[in-house]
Residue frames as a rotation matrix with the C-alpha (Angstrom) as fourth column:
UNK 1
0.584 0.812 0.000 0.00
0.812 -0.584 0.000 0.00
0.000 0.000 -1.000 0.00
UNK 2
-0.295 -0.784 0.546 1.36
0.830 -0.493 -0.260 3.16
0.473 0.377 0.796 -0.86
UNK 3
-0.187 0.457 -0.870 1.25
0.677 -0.581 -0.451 6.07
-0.712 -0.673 -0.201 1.76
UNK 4
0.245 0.642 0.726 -0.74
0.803 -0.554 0.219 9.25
0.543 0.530 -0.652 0.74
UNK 5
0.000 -0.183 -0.983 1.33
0.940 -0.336 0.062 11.40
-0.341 -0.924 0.172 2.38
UNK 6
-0.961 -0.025 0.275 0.70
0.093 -0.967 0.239 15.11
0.260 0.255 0.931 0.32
UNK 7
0.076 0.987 -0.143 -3.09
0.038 0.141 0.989 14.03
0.996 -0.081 -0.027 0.56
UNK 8
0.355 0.159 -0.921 -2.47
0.932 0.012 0.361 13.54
0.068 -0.987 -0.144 4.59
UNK 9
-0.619 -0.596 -0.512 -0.23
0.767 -0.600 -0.230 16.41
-0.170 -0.535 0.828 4.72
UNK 10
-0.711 0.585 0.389 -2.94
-0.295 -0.751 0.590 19.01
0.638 0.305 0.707 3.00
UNK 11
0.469 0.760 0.449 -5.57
-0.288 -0.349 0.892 17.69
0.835 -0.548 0.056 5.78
UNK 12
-0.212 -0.589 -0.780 -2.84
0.922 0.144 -0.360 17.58
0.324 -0.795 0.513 8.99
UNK 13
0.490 0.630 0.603 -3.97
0.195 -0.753 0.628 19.83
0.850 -0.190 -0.492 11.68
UNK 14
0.325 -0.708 -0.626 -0.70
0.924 0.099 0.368 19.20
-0.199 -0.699 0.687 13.49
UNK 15
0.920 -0.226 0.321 0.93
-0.234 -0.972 -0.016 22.96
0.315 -0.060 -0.947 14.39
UNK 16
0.518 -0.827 -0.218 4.15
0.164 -0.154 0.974 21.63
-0.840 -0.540 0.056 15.71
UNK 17
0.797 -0.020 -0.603 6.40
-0.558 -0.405 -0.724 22.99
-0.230 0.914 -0.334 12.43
UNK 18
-0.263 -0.963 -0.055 9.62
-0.946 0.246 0.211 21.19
-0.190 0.108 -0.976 12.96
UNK 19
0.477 0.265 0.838 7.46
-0.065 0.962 -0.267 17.30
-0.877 0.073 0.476 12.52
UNK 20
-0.318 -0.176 -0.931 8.87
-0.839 -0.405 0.364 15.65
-0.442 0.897 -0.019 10.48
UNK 21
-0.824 0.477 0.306 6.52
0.463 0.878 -0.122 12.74
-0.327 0.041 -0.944 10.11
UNK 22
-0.249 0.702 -0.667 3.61
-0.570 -0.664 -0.485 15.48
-0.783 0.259 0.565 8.71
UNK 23
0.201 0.265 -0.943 1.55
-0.966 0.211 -0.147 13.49
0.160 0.941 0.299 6.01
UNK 24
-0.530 -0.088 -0.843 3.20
-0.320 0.942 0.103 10.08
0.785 0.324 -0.528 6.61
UNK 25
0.520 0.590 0.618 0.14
-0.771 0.012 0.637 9.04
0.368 -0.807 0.461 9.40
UNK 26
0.602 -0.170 -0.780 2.17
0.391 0.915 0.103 5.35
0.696 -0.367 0.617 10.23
UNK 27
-0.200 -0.974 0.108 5.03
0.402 -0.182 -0.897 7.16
0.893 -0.137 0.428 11.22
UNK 28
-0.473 0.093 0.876 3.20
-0.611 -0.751 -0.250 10.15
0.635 -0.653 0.413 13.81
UNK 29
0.581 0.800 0.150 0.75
-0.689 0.385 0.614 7.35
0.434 -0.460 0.775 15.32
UNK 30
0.356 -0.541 -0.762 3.96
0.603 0.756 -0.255 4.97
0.714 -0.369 0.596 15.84
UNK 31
-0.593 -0.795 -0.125 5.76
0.551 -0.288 -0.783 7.69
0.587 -0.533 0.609 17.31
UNK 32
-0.319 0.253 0.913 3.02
-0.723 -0.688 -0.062 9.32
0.613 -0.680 0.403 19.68
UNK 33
0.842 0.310 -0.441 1.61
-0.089 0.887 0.453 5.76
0.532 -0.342 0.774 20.77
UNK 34
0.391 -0.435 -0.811 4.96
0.513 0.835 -0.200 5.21
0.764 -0.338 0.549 22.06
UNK 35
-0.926 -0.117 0.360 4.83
-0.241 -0.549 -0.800 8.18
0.291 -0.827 0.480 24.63
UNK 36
-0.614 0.739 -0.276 1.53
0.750 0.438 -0.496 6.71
-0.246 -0.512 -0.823 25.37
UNK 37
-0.391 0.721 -0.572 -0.49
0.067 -0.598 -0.799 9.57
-0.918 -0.350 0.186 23.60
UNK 38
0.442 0.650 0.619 -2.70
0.763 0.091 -0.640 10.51
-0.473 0.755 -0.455 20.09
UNK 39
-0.414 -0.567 0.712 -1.61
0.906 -0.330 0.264 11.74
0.085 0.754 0.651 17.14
UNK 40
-0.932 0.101 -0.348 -3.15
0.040 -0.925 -0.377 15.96
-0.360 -0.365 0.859 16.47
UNK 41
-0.726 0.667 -0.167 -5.55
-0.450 -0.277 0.849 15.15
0.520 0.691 0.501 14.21
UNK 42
-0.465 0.602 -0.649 -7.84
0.826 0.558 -0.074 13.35
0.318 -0.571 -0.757 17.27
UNK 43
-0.508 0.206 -0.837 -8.00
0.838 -0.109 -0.535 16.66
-0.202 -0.972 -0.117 18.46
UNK 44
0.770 0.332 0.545 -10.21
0.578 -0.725 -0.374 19.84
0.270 0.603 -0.750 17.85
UNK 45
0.418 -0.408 0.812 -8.02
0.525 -0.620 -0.582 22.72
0.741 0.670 -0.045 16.77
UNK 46
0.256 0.289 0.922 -8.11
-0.663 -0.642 0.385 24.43
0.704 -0.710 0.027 20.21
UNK 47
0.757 -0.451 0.473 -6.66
-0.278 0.434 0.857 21.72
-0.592 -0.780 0.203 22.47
UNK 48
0.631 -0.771 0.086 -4.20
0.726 0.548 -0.415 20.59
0.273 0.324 0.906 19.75
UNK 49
0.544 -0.584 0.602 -2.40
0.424 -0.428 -0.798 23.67
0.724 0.689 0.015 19.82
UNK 50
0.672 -0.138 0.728 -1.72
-0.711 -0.397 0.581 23.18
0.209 -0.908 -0.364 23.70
UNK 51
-0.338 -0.739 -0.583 0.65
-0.558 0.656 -0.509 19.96
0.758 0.153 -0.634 22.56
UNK 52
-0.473 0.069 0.878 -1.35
-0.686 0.596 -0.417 18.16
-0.552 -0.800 -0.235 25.47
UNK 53
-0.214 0.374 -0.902 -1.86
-0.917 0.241 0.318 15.12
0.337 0.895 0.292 23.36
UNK 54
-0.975 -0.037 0.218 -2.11
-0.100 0.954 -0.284 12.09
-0.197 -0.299 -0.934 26.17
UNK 55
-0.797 0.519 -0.309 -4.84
0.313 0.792 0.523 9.88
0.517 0.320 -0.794 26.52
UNK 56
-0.427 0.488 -0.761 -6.39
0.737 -0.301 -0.606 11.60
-0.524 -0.820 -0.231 30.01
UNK 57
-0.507 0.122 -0.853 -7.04
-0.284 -0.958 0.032 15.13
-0.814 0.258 0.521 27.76
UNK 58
-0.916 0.401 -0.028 -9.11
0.056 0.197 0.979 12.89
0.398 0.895 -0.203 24.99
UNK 59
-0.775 0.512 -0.371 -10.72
0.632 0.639 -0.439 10.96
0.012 -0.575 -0.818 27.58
UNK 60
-0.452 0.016 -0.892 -11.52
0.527 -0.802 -0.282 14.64
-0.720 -0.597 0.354 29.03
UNK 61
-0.779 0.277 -0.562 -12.44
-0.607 -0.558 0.567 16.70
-0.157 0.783 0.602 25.53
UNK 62
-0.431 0.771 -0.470 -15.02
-0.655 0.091 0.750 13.39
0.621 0.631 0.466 24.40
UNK 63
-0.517 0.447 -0.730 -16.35
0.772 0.612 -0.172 11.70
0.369 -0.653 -0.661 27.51
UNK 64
-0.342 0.872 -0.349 -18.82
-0.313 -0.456 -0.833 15.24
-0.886 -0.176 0.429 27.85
């Protein structure tokens, strides 16, 4: 399977500028999973851009 990574990168809602894993989605989900948290695009627009990306601050945004 061939990644779609210009297609991911044109709807990435990640703000951190220096990623370089933008667009390739295996890569950002391997590499937040292994700090135990979620990639930006889980979040709305407004909590991403506080870089709090664990699991407790999803829970917290979609368990109202």
């Amino acid at each position: 399977m061939e990644c779609q990574a210009q297609n991911n990168k044109d709807k990435c809602n990640c703000t951190y500028e220096p990623c370089s894993r933008k667009g390739n989605c295996c890569q950002c989900i391997s590499y937040h999973w292994e700090m135990r948290e979620l990639p930006a695009c889980l979040f709305p627009a407004d909590v991403e851009t506080t870089y709090n990306r664990s699991l407790s601050k999803f829970i917290e945004i979609y368990s109202k």
